[in-house]
N, C-alpha and C positions, 0 to 999 in steps of 0.2 A: 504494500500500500504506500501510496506518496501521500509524503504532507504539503499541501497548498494553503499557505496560510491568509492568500485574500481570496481564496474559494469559501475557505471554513469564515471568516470573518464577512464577509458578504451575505452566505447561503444558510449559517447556522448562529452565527452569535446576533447578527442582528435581522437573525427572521425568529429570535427565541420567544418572542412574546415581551422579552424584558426590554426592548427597544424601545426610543421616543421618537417622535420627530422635531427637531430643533431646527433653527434656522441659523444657516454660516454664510458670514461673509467675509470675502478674503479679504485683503488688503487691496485697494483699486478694485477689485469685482464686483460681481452682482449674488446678490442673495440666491441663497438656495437653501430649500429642505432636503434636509435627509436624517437618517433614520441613526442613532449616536444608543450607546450605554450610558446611560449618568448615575455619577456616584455622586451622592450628597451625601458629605460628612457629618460628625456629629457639631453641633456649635462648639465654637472657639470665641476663645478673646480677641473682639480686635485690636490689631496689630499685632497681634503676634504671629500672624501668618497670613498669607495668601484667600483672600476668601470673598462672601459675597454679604454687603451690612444688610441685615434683616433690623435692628432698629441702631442707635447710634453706640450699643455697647455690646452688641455679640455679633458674631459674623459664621458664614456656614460656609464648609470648602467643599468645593465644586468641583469633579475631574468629570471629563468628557471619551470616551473608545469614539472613535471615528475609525472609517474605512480608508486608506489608501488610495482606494480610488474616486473616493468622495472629497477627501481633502490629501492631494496629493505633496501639497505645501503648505505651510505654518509660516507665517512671519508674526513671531509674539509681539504683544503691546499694540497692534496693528489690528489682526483678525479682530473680528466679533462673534457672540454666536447670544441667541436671542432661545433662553429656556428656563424652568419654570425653578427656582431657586428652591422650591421645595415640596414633597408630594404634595396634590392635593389644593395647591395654588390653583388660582381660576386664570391669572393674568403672568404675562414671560415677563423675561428683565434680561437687558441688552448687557452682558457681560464682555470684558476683552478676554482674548487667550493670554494667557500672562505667560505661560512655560510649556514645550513640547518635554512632559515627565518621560516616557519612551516613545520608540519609533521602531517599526519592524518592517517586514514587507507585507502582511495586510493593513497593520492597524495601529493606533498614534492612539497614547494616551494625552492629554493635554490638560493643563491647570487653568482652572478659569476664577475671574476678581473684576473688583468694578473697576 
C-alpha cells in the first residue's frame, strides 16, 4: 500500500465529518471557502500567547489543518481566514494566520490571532 498524504488529507480527514468551512484569503487574493480542521484551544491569558480576544482578558488559540492544495502558500501576518472562534458561535471573526506550526505534502497546520 502507498501513502498519499494529500489523497488521505483531501478524501478522508476533511471529508470526516469533523471539517468546517472557513473562509481564506491569501495575501493579494481572493476569498475562498474551503473545508479546514479547527482546533480551539482551551482559554488562555492574554498575552501570553498567540490567540483570539473573546472579551478584553482571556483569549482562545486557534490552529487551523488546511489542504495543500487548498492553501498551497502561507505568507503569515498577511493571510486571513474568517471562522467561528468558538463552537456554537452564530457569527465568524476575521483572524490573520500569525504562524505556519507545520507543513507536509498534504497538509499545513497554521496558528491563527487577531
Amino acid at each position: 500500500m502507498t501513502i498519499d498524504l494529500q489523497a488521505d488529507m483531501d478524501t478522508v480527514f476533511l471529508d470526516s465529518g469533523f471539517e468546517e468551512d472557513i473562509v481564506y484569503t491569501p495575501s493579494g487574493g481572493s476569498a475562498a471557502t474551503i473545508s479546514a480542521i479547527v482546533d480551539r484551544g482551551p482559554p488562555i491569558q492574554a498575552g501570553r500567547a498567540r490567540g483570539v480576544d473573546s472579551n478584553p482578558n482571556r483569549r482562545h488559540e486557534v490552529t487551523i489543518y488546511v489542504s495543500t492544495t487548498d492553501v498551497p502558500t502561507v505568507t503569515p501576518n498577511e493571510d486571513t481566514v474568517q471562522v467561528k472562534a468558538r463552537v456554537g458561535d452564530s457569527m465568524t471573526r476575521t483572524m490573520t494566520v500569525r504562524s505556519v506550526i507545520s507543513s507536509d505534502a498534504g497538509c499545513q497546520q497554521l496558528a491563527l490571532g487577531w
